[in-house]
N, C-alpha and C positions, 0 to 999 in steps of 0.2 A: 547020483553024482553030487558030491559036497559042493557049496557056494565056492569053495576056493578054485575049484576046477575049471564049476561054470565059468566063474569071471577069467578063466585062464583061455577058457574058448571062446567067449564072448572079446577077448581084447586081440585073440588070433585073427577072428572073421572081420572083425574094421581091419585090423592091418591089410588083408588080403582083398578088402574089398574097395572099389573106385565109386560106386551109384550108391549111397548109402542115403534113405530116407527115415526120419525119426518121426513118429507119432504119438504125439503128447498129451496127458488131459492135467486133470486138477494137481496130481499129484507129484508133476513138475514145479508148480509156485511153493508149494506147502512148505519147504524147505525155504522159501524165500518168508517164510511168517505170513505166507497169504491162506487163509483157511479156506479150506475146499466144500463141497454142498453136503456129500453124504457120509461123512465119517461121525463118528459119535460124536465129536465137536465140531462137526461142521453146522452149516447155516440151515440144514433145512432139522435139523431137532435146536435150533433155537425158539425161543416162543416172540413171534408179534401178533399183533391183532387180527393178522391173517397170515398165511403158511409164503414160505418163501417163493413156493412155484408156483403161487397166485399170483402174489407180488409181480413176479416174472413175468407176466404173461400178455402178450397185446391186448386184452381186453380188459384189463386191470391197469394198463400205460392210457389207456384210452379213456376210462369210465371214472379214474381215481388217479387222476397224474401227480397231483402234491404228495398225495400217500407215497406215490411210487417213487417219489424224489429223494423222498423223506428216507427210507430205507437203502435206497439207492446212492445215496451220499455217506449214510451210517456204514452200511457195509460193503459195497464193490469200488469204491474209490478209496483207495491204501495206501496210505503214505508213509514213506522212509523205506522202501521196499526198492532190493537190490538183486542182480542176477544171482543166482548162487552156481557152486562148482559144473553142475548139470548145462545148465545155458552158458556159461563159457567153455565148456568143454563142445561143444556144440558147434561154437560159434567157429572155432577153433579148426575143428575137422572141414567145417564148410573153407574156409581160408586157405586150408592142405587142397582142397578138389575134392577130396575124399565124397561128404558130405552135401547133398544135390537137395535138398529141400526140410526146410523142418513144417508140418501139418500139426496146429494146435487146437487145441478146444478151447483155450485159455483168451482172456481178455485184456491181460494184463499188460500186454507190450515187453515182457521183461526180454524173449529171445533176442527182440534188435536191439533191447540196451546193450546187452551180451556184444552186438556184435555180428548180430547174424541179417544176413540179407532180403533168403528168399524163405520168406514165412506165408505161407498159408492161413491165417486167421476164422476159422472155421464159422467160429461163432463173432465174429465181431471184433472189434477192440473197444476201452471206454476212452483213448486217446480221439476218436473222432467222434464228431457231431455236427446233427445238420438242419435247419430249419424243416420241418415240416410241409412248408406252404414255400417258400422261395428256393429253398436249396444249399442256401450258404451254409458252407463249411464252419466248425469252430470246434477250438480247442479245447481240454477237459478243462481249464479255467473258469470256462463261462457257465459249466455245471457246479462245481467248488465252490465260485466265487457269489451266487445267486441264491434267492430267495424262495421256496417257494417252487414254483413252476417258469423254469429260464426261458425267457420268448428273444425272440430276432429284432434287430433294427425295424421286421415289416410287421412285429408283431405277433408271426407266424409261432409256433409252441418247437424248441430246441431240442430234440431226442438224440439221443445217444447211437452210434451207429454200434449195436451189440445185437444180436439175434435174441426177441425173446420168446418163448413160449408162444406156441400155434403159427408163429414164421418162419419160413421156407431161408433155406441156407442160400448164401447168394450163388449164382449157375458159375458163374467166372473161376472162381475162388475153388466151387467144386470140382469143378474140370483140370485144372492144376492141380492141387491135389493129386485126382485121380489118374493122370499122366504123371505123375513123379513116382508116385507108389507101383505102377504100373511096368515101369521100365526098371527100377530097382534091383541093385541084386540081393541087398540087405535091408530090409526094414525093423525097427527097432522102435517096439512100443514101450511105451513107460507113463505111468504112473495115473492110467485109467481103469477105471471098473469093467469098461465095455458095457456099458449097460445104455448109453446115449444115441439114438437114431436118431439120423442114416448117418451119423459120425461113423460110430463104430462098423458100419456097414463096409466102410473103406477098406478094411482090410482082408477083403475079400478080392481086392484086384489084382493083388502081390501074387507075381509068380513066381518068385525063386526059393529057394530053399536054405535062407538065413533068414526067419522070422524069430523074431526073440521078443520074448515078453517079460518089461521089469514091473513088479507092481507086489505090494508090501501084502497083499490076499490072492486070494483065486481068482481068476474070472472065467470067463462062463466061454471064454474063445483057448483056454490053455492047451486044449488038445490039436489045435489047429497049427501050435508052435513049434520051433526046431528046436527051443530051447527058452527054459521059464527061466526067471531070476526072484525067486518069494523075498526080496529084501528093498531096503531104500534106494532111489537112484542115485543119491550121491556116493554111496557105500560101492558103486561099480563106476558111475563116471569120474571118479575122483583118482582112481587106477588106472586112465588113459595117459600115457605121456604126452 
């Protein structure tokens, strides 16, 4: 089947469909100029003094926190970054009813710039932060705007509410999710490798028979699909009236 076709049935099954859930990784911001971890130019084949998925990791946040600021302010905090056609197209369907939840791996906040309500934020966001030791909330300003290692009015050390490395997905967040995916008549993955557990584990709950996978390579779940799309997401959500 040629792309022109796919995208002729992939625009059929939203119209026809009312429970529609989308599942998102890196390759939804990339169009937005946010670079993703594994592509040739992504961050983990950049060179620092240590690998990004150390960087990442709770016991490198714990043992080396300036380090981890220090990188952490260079690259996961992006500025002048806008929804692109993907997340308002998104936001859009969720507004018609059509569209019952978006499930991201992403950190970026960009789907509620978009517009969209009920986001599942798998891994985190970098919009929230919290003391350590007291608990208070704070906004990505007080990471941006700070020196160093950002501590609390108690003094307490200020971390980012993002999942990193060797931390458990929060239970809440996964349960929703996995009720939205669940009841679904459509799901519609885009622009993940599949390669991230127990993220990608999700899409094992979907029982209907519109699973569609957008993503510019293979992945390792395409056989599991009703229908692949080997191209960009904007090149299919940009075709949504």
């Amino acid at each position: 089947m040629e792309i022109d076709e796919k995208i002729r049935l992939f625009k059929e099954w939203v119209g026809e469909s009312s429970n529609i859930v989308f599942f998102g990784g890196a390759g939804v911001s990339t169009e937005s100029g946010i670079p993703d971890f594994r592509s040739v130019d992504g961050l983990y084949n950049q060179k620092y003094d240590y690998p990004p998925e150390t960087i990442l990791s709770h016991t490198f946040f714990m043992r080396n926190t300036e380090e981890f600021y220090k990188f952490y302010r260079d690259k996961l905090i992006i500025h002048d970054v806008k929804p692109n056609i993907t997340h308002e197209k998104l936001a859009m369907l969720e507004k018609c009813g059509k569209l019952q939840a978006v499930v991201t791996q992403n950190i970026d906040g960009l789907h509620q710039d978009a517009g969209s309500e009920k986001v599942y934020e798998l891994h985190g966001t970098i919009r929230r932060n919290y003391c350590m030791n007291c608990g208070k909330e704070y906004g990505i300003d007080v990471i941006e705007n700070s020196k160093g290692v950002p501590r609390c009015t108690c003094k307490g050390i200020i971390k980012p509410d993002v999942v990193l490395y060797e931390e458990g997905l929060d239970a809440d967040v996964m349960d929703g999710a996995i009720r939205s995916i669940s009841s679904a008549d459509m799901l519609i993955v885009g622009g993940t490798s599949l390669a991230v557990y127990p993220a990608a584990g999700l899409l094992r709950y979907y029982k209907g028979n519109r699973l569609v996978l957008i993503n510019k390579s293979q992945t390792a779940m395409d056989s599991m699909a009703n229908l692949v799309l080997n191209c960009g997401l904007g090149e299919v959500f940009s075709q949504l009236n």
